[in-house]
N, C-alpha and C positions, 0 to 999 in steps of 0.2 A: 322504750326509745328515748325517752326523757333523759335519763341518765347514763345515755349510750358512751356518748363520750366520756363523760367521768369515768364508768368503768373500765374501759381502754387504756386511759393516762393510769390507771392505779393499778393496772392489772401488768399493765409494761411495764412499772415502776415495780411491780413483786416479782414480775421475772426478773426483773436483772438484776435483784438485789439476792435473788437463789443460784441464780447463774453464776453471782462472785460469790455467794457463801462457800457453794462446792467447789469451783476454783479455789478459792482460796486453804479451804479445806485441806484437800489434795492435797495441794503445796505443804502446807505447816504436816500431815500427817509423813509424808512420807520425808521431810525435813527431821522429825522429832523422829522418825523410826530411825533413821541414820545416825540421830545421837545416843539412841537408847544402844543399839550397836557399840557404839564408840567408846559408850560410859561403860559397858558392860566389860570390854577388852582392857580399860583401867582397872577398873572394878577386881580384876580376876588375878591382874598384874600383884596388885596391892596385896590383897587377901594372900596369893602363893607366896609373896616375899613376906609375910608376917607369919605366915605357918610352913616354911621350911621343910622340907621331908627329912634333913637330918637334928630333928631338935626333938628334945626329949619329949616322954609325955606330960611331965609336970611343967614345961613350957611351953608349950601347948596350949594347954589348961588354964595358965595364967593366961596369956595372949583370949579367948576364948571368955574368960570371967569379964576382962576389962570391954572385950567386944560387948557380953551380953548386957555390961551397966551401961556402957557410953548410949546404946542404941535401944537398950529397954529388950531386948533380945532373946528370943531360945534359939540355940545353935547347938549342932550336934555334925561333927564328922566320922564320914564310914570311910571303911577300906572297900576298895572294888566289890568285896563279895557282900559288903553291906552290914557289916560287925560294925557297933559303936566304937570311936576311939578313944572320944572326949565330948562330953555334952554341958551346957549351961542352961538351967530352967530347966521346962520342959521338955524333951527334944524331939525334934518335929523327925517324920515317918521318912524311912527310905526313900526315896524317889523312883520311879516305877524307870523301865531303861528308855523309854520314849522322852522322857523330862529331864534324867542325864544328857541325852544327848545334845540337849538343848545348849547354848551357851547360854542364854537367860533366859528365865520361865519366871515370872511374877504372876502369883495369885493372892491378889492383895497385898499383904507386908509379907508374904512368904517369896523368897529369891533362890533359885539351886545353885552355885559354885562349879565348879571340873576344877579344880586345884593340877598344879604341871603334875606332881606325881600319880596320879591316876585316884586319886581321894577324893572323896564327893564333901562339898562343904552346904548343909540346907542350912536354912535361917529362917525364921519368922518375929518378923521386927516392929514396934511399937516407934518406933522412928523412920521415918523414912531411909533409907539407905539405897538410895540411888538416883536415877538423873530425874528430873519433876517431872509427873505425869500427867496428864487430864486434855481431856478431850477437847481439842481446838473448834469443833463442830457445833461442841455444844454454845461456846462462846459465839462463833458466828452465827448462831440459830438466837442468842439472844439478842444480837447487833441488829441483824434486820429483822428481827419482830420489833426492838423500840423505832427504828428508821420507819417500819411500815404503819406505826401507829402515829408517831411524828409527820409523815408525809400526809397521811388523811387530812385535815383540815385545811393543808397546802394545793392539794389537787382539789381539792373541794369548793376552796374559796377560786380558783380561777374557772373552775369547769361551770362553778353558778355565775360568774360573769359572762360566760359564752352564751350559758344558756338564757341571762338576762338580755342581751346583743340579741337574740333568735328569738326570743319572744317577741322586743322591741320592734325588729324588723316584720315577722308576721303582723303586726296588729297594723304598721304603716301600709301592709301590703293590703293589706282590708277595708281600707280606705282612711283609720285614722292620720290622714296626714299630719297633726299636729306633735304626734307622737316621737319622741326622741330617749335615747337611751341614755341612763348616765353613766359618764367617763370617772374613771378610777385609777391612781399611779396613773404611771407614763410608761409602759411597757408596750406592746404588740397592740394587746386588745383594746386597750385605753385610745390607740391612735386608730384603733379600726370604727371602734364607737364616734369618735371624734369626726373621722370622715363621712360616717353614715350620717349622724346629727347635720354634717357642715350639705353632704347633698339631698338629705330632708329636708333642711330650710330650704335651700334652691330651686328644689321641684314645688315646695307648698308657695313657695313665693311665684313660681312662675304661675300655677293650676291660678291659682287666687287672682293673680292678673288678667289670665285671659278669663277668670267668670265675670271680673268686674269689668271687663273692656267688653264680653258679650253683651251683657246685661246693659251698659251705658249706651251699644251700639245700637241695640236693638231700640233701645229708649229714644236715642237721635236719629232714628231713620222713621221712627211715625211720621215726625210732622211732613218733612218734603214728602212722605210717602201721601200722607193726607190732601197736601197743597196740588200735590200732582194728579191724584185723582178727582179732586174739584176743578182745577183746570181743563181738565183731558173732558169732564163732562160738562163743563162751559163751551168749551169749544167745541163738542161735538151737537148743541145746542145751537147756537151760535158764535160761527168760527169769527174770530175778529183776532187781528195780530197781536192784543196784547196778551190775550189766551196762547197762542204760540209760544210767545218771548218765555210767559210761565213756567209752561211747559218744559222749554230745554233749559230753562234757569234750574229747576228743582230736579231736574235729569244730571245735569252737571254739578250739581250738589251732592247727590244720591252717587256719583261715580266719583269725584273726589274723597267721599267718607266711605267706600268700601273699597280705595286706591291707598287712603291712610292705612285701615285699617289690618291689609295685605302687608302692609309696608313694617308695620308696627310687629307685626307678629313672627314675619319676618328675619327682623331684626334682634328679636327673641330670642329664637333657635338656630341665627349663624355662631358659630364658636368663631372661627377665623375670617375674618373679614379682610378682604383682599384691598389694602392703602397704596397702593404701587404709581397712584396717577401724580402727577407732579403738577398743583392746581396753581396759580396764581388768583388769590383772593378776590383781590380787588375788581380783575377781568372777570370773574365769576358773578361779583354782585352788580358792577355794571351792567353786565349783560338781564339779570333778574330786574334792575332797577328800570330798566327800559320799560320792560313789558310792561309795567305797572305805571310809567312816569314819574318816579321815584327817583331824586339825582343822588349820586355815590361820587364819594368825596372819598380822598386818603392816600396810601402809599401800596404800590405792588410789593405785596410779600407772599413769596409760592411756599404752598402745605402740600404734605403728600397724604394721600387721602382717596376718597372715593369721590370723582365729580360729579355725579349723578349725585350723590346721599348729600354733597355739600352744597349742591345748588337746589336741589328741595328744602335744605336748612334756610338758607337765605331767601328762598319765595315763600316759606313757613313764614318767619317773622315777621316778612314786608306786607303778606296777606293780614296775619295779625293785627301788624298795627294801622292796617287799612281801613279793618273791618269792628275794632274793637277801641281803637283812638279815634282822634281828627288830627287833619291836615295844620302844617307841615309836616311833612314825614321826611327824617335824613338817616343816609347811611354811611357808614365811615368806618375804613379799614385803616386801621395802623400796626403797629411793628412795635413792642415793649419787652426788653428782657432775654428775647430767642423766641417771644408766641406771637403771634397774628392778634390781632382782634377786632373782630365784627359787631359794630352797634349799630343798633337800629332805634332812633327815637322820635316817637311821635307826640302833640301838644293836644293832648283828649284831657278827660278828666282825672285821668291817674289810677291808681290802685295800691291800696290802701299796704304797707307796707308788713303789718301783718300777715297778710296773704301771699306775698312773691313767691315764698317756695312752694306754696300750692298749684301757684300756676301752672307749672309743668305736669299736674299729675291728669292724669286722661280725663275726657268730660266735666272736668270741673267746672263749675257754676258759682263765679262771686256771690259775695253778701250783699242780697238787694237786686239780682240780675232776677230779673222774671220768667215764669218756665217759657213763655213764647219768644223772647229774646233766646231763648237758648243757651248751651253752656259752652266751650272752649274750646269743645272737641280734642283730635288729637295733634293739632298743630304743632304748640309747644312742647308738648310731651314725645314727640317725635326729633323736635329739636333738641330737646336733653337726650336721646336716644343715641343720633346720629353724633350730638359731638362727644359724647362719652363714646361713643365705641373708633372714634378719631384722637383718645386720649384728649380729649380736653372738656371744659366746663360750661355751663352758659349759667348768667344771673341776670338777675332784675334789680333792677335800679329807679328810686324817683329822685327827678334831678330838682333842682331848687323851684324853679323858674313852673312846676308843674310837668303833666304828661306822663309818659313812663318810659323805658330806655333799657332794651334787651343786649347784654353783652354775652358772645362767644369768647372765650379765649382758647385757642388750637396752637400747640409748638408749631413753631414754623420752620423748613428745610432747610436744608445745609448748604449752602448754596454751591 
């Protein structure tokens, strides 16, 4: 089975190279039989106009000597009843009446004549004397034996590329995801390996994300899991309201991080995400900046986009910088170029510059942040989710004066 295919591409390649040998065959024989015809009604022309039925014997005979030198020749002419008339060399044997009848009869350098007067002329010649012979069969039988020994390492060399692509793919299907084939030339297969490799990384990048957002989820839900089961048994102890507050404090934490984390995965697996809403920015983060008492500052500029994904973008970063800065907290929409941009800056301790593009990757945990502080959850990382899939960017910023300072940029609509 290994070699199934290889043998098919070389097996198709020897048919069709036997299918045009006997084609072609055909053709040249029965081509060359038509001229063997043709040459021979010269042939006889010639021969009767040089031996004449009214020319003596002794001209004859010369005509006859000069044939047998020029051609290397024995020649001997009969009368009907098969009596020698004239002979040169050797003289080859009567002709039985089956091989008169013939207009040409070749056995080897021997040729039989019908001369017009009814006089048989035989010949057997060390020269060729007549149209070129030889078997076109055998020539095409050498054509495609060197083609079919040429072709082998051509079919050989692609059909072990297939089978190197089929191996590739089994072994990814076994669970080495890391597993990619190599691309070779630029032909068919080259681009088929190319596309496997290009949705190998895709799937191992996606699998890899959801074990490391498992894995981190599961790590960020001990603690409120913990808090809330010490609570729940405080207050089932002794009920007192701050046991309560606890209580739905770390119930609305535990439902916020398994609302991200819906959201995230989500956002993972939509290919086409539906931007049809027509948002005005600014109205969106005022509206977010209430809830929180957070003032929004800037200029109305409408994105088309998902309002729902862009206003959990905007309560992502104003949570953030609530929870992870200090006060002042501002938010400021402006208009630059044809994009929107959404910043959010707060006057905390900052973060250290090094780190900015880490921020956005799920759970991460600054240098120095302690495990009971907790890590970062998926806030940010939701925020680089959602405006990437709105075609736009989000970065981190330390501004002079201290803090840190989240920007979106989103193309903004046509008006």
């Amino acid at each position: 089975m290994k070699s199934s295919l290889f043998l098919k591409v070389y097996l198709t390649l020897l048919a069709s190279l036997v299918v045009l040998a006997m084609a072609s065959g055909a053709f040249l024989w029965l081509s060359n039989d038509e001229e063997d015809r043709s040459w021979s009604s010269r042939r006889d022309a010639i021969l009767s106009a040089m031996l004449p039925s009214d020319a003596t014997p002794a001209e004859t005979q010369i005509v006859l000597d000069r044939l047998g030198e020029a051609f290397d020749a024995d020649i001997a002419i009969f009368d009907a009843n098969g009596e020698a008339q004239a002979t040169v060399g050797e003289p080859p044997s009567f002709p039985p009446p089956g091989e008169r009848r013939k207009l040409l009869s070749s056995k080897g350098h021997r040729f039989t004549v019908q001369l017009e007067d009814g006089r048989v002329l035989v010949a057997r010649v060390g020269t060729p004397f007549g149209a070129p012979r030889g078997s076109p069969l055998v020539w095409l039988a050498l054509i495609a034996g060197v083609t079919a020994l040429a072709a082998w390492p051509v079919v050989r060399h692609l059909t072990r590329r297939l089978e190197g692509l089929r191996h590739g793919v089994e072994a990814w299907g076994e669970g080495d995801l890391s597993r990619r084939v190599p691309v070779h030339g630029k032909d068919e297969v080259a681009a088929v390996a190319a596309s496997f490799n290009n949705a190998a990384a895709r799937i191992e990048q996606l699998v890899t994300s959801h074990r490391s957002l498992l894995a981190n989820a599961s790590h960020e839900l001990r603690s409120p899991l913990a808090r809330l089961r010490m609570a729940s048994d405080l207050h089932g102890e002794q009920p007192e309201e701050r046991h309560r507050r606890e209580i739905i404090r770390n119930l609305a934490e535990l439902d916020e991080l398994v609302e991200e984390i819906l959201l995230a995965s989500r956002l993972d697996h939509v290919e086409n995400l539906e931007l049809t809403d027509r948002v005005d920015l600014l109205a969106l983060a005022a509206e977010e900046g209430a809830r929180h008492g957070i003032p929004v500052t800037g200029e109305a500029v409408i994105v088309s986009g998902n309002a729902r994904l862009l206003g959990r973008l905007a309560r992502n970063l104003m949570q953030n910088a609530l929870r992870h800065g200090a006060p002042p907290v501002a938010v400021e929409v402006t208009r630059a170029d044809g994009f929107a941009e959404l910043s959010v800056r707060d006057h905390g301790a900052g973060i250290a510059q090094i780190e900015g593009d880490r921020l956005f990757e799920p759970f991460y945990r600054p240098s120095g942040r302690g495990e009971a502080a907790g890590g970062w959850g998926l806030g940010l990382a939701l925020v680089r989710q959602i405006a990437g899939r709105h075609h736009g960017t989000v970065r981190h910023e330390t501004p002079p004066d201290g803090g840190a300072r989240f920007v979106v940029t989103l193309p903004a609509a046509s008006e």
